[in-house]
N, C-alpha and C positions, 0 to 999 in steps of 0.2 A: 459738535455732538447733537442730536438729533432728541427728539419730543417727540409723546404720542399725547394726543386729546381724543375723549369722547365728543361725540357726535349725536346726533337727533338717530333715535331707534336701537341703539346698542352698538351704531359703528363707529369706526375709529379712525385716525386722520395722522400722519407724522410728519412733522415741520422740521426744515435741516437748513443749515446755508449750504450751498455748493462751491467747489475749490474756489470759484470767482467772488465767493461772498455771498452772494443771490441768493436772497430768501425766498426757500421753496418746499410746496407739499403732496402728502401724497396718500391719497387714502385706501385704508387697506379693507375696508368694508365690515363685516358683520362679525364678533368676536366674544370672548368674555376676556375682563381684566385682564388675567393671568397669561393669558394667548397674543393678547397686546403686546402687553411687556416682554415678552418672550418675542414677538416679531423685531420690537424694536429693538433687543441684543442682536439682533443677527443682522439687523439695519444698521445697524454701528457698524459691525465689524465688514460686513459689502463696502459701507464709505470708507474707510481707514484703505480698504484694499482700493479700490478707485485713485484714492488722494496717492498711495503711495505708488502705483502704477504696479501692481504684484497682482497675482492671480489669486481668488480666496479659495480658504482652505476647504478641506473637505468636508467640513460641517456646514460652511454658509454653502457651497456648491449643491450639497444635496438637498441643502432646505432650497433653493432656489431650483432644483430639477422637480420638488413634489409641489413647487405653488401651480393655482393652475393658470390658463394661459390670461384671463381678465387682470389680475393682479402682475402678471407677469410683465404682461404691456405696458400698465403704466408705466412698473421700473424700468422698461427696456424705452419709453417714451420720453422717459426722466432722462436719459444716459447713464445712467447705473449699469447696463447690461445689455447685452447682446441681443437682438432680433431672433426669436425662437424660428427656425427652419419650418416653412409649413407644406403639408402634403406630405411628409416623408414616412411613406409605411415602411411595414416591414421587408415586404419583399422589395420596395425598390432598395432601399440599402440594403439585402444580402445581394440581389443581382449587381449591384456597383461592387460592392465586396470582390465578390466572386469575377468578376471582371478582371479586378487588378492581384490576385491571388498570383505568388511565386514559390507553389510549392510543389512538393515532391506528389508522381500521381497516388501511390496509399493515402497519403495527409486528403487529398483531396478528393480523393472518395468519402473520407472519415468525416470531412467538415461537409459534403453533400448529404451526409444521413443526417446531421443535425438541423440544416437548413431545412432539409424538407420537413423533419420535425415540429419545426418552430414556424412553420407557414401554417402546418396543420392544426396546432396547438392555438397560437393566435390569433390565424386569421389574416390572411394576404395585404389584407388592407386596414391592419389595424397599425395605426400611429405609433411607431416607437416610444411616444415620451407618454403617449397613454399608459406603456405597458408599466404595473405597479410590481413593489417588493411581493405582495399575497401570489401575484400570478406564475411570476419568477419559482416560486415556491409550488405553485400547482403546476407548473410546468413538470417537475421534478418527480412530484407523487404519478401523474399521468405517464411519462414514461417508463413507470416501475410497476403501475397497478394496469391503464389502459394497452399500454404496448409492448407489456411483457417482459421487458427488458432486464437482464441481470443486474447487480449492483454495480459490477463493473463497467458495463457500459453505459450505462446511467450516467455514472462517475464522468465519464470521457464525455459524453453530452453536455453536459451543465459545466465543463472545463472548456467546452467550444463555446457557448453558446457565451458563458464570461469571457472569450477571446472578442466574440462576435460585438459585444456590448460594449468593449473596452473601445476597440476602434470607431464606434460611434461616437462615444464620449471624445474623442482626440478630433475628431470627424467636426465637433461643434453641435450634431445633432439631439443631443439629449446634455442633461448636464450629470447627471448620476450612474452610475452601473448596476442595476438592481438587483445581478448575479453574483455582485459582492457576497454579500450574506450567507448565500446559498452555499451548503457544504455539499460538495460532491463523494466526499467517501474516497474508498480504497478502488484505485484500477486493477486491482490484481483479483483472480478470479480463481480460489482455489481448486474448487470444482474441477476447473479446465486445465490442472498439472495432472502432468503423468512424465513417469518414468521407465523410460523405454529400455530394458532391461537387455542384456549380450543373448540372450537364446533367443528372443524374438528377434532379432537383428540379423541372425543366422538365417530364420524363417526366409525375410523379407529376401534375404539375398539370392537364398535358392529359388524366391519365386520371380525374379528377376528377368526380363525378356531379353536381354544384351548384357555387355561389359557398359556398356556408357550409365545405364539405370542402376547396375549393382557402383559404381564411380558415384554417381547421383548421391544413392544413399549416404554410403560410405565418408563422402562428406559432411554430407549432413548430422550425422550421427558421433562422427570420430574426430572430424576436426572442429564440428562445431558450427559452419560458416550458415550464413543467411542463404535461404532458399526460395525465389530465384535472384532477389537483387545480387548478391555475391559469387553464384555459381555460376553466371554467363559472363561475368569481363574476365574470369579464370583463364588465364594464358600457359600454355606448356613454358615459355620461357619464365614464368612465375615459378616455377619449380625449379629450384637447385638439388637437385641428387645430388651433390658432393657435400655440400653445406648440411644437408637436410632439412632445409627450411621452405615454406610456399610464402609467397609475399599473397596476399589478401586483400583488392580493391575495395573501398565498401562505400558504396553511395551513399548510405541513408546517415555517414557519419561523416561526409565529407565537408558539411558546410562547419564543421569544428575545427579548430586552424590545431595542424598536424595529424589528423586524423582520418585523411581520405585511404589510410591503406595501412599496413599493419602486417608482421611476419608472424608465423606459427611455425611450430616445430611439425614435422614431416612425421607425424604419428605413425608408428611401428603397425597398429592395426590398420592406415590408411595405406602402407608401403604397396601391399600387392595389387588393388585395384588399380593405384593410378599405373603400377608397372603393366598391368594387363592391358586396359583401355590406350596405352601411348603411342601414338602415331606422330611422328616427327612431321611429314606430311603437314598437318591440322597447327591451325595457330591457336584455337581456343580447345581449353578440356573436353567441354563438351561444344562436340558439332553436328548431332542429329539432333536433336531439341531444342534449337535456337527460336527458331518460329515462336512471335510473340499469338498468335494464334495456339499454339497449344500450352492447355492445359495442364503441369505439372504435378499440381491435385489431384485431379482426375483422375490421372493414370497412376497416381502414387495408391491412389485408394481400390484400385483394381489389383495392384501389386498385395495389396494386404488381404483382400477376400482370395486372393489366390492361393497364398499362404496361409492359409486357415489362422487369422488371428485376429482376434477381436480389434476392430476400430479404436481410435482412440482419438478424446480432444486436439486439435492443431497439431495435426501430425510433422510439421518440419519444426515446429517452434520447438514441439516436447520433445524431438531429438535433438535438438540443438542444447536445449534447457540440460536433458540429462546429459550429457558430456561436459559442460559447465561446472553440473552438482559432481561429478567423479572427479572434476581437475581440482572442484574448493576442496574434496577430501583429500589429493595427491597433493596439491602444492598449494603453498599460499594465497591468500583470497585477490591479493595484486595481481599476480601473475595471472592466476585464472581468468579473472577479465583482461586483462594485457590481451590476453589469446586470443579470448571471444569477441572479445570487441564492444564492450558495453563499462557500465559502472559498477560499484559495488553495491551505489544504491538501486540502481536496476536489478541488478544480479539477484540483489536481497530479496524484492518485491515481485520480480515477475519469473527469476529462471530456477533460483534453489528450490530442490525435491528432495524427499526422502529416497535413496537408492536402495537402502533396506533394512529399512524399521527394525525387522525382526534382530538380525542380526546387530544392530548397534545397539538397544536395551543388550544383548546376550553380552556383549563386548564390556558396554558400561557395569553390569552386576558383575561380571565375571560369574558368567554362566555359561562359557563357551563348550560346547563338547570337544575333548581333545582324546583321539584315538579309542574313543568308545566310553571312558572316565569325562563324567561331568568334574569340573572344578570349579575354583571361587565359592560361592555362596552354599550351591548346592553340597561338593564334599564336605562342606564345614558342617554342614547340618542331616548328613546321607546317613540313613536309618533311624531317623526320630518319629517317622509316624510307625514303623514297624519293632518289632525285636529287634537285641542282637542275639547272632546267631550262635554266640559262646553260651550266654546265660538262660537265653530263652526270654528274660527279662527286660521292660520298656526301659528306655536308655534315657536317661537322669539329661535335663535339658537345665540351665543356670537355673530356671523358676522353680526346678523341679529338688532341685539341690537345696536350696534355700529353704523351701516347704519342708523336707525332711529332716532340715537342719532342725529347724524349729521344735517339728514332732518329737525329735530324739528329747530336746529340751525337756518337754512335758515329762517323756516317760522315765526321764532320770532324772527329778531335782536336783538334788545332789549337785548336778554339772552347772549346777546355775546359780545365781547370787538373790536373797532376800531384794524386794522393793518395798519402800516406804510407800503407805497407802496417803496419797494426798492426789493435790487439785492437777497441777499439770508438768511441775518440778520434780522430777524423780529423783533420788536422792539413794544409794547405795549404804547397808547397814554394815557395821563391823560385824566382827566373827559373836555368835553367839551370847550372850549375856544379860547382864542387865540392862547394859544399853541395849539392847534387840529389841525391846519392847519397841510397838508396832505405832507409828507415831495416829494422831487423831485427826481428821478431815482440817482441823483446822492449823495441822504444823507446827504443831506443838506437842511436846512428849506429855501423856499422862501421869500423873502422881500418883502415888506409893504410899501407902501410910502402912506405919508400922501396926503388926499386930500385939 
């Protein structure tokens, strides 16, 4: 167990033996009491980790990633701790990073917007174990006040940049993750849902230049699939016309053990496109658009000014979204993703839409119109703000019934029973007499004297 002593000017000094016995020390410099004794709890528990050969936990680790590099030496001089890595900015470990990177190319476009982010924000050449929890945290305001950024993708930043920070940490380079703390929020970006409704879809179809582009959509929208990761390994021998089923390759879920592919049901609104577009010939669905060179976007968005219809947020994601949100209302929320291809906690967060508001309040009140007769709500209450039209007279509503209950009260005592006049116990009188007498504020009958 370990000692701290004061020192000549306010510093402090901590004396230990080490696992061999050897009496030794080690001064931690300039302090007050309190700050001491608190060094030297977490100098305990570094040696206990040492003696037992364990890695400390993540309270000595982080006090050991915020000492700075002077005190840091000695311990690492001491053998207590590792040699702090020197030189190592930021960009050379994202450019090492990024070196050994094995991901999909979206992922790696995704983590290139954060890098360049974080070069710009900190500084190419600023020290990783310099960078503090405040900056971590000004990082996060900058990309939402300086760079405009939604909350969602905010979100998705500071969820890289704790990837990026984690791998340093494993790396040996820093000893804390400073984007611990840091809450990124929600990825989901309500803004950017939309619900691609069947008469626009009709639009898009008539303004179509081929059978392959009206197929395009048609997938996109009916069956649901990912556009373009899923729509180019689509093979005509993936289609069973007898079965009714398309089997469904999907890259971006392939590294999930069982989930490189997936069967859907041969959607009734999907049946005549792909009968149109099928050329036995061709081995893939589509074979004019393969060219990684073009644009699919592009020409999707030229498709919709064509069709006079207003643009709309991530146009294959929210067609994909809306035929998702029609399946969670057709069939249960398993199956619907079974189909699509995702989770339900995806499902929840990024793909359910409203498909029509109006009508589901109408459905929940029962307020639906049926053959021109409102029902539910509204006939239980049809003709309360007007006459009826037998009497000419406003039509008596429960409050209305009640009020005139009352009024009849007034205008015929008779119908009505004497109250005892007191505090808040009302108390019913018998019929007429001498007992009727009217009791006194204080619930007590008044006296009688004879005359």
């Amino acid at each position: 167990m370990a000692s701290v002593f004061p020192e000549a000017g306010g510093r402090w000094r901590i004396q230990y033996y080490d696992s061999n016995g050897n009496h030794k020390g080690v001064r931690i410099g300039q302090m007050t009491k309190r700050q001491a004794e608190r060094f030297l709890t977490l100098f305990d528990a570094l040696l206990g980790a040492v003696a037992s050969g364990v890695t400390p936990d993540m309270e000595v680790s982080d006090w050991l990633g915020r000492l700075d590099d002077r005190i840091y030496g000695r311990l690492a001089k001491a053998g207590l701790v590792k040699e702090r890595p020197k030189g190592t900015s930021i960009s050379d470990f994202l450019d090492k990073l990024f070196s050994q990177l094995a991901v999909k190319p979206a992922t790696a476009v995704a983590y290139g917007h954060c890098r360049r982010n974080m070069n710009d924000y900190f500084g190419e050449h600023k020290a990783l174990r310099d960078i503090t929890e405040t900056e971590a945290d000004g990082f996060k305001a900058w990309l939402k006040d300086k760079q405009n950024l939604s909350d969602a993708t905010t979100a998705r930043r500071i969820v890289c940049a704790r990837q990026f920070f984690k791998t340093a940490c494993r790396w040996g380079l820093i000893n804390n993750n400073v984007f611990v703390g840091v809450k990124g929020g929600s990825q989901s970006n309500e803004d950017r849902k939309h619900f691609v409704p069947m008469d626009v879809v009709e639009k898009l179809l008539d303004a179509c230049p081929d059978a392959e582009w009206r197929l395009i959509i048609a997938l996109s929208r009916y069956a649901g699939i990912r556009v373009p990761s899923e729509l180019l390994p689509l093979k005509w021998a993936d289609v069973d016309w007898t079965a009714g089923t398309i089997r469904i390759t999907s890259p971006k879920t392939a590294h999930h053990k069982g989930r490189g592919a997936r069967t859907i049901p041969l959607f009734k609104e999907l049946h005549p496109y792909l009968k149109e577009a099928f050329d036995p010939s061709e081995t893939y669905v589509i074979s004019r658009y393969r060219d990684v060179r073009q644009n699919l976007r592009t020409q999707f968005m030229r498709i919709i000014e064509r069709a006079g219809v207003e643009v709309w947020p991530k146009p294959f994601h929210n067609m994909r979204a809306s035929r998702e949100s029609e399946l969670m209302k057709q069939y249960d929320l398993a199956t619907a993703c079974k189909w699509i291809g995702n989770s339900p906690a995806v499902a929840a967060e990024h793909y359910a839409v409203e498909t029509n508001k109006d009508a589901d309040f109408e459905r929940a009140t029962g307020m639906e119109k049926k053959s021109g007769v409102k029902s539910g709500v509204i006939s239980a209450f049809q003709g309360v703000a007007g006459n009826t039209p037998e009497t000419g007279e406003k039509p008596k509503t429960p409050e209305n019934k009640g009020f005139d209950s009352a009024c009849n009260s007034v205008k015929h005592p008779a119908n009505t029973n004497r109250w005892a006049r007191q505090d808040s116990n009302l108390r019913r009188h018998k019929p007429a007499d001498l007992q009727s007498a009217p009791f006194g504020r204080s619930g007590t009958r008044p006296e009688f004297k004879a005359r």
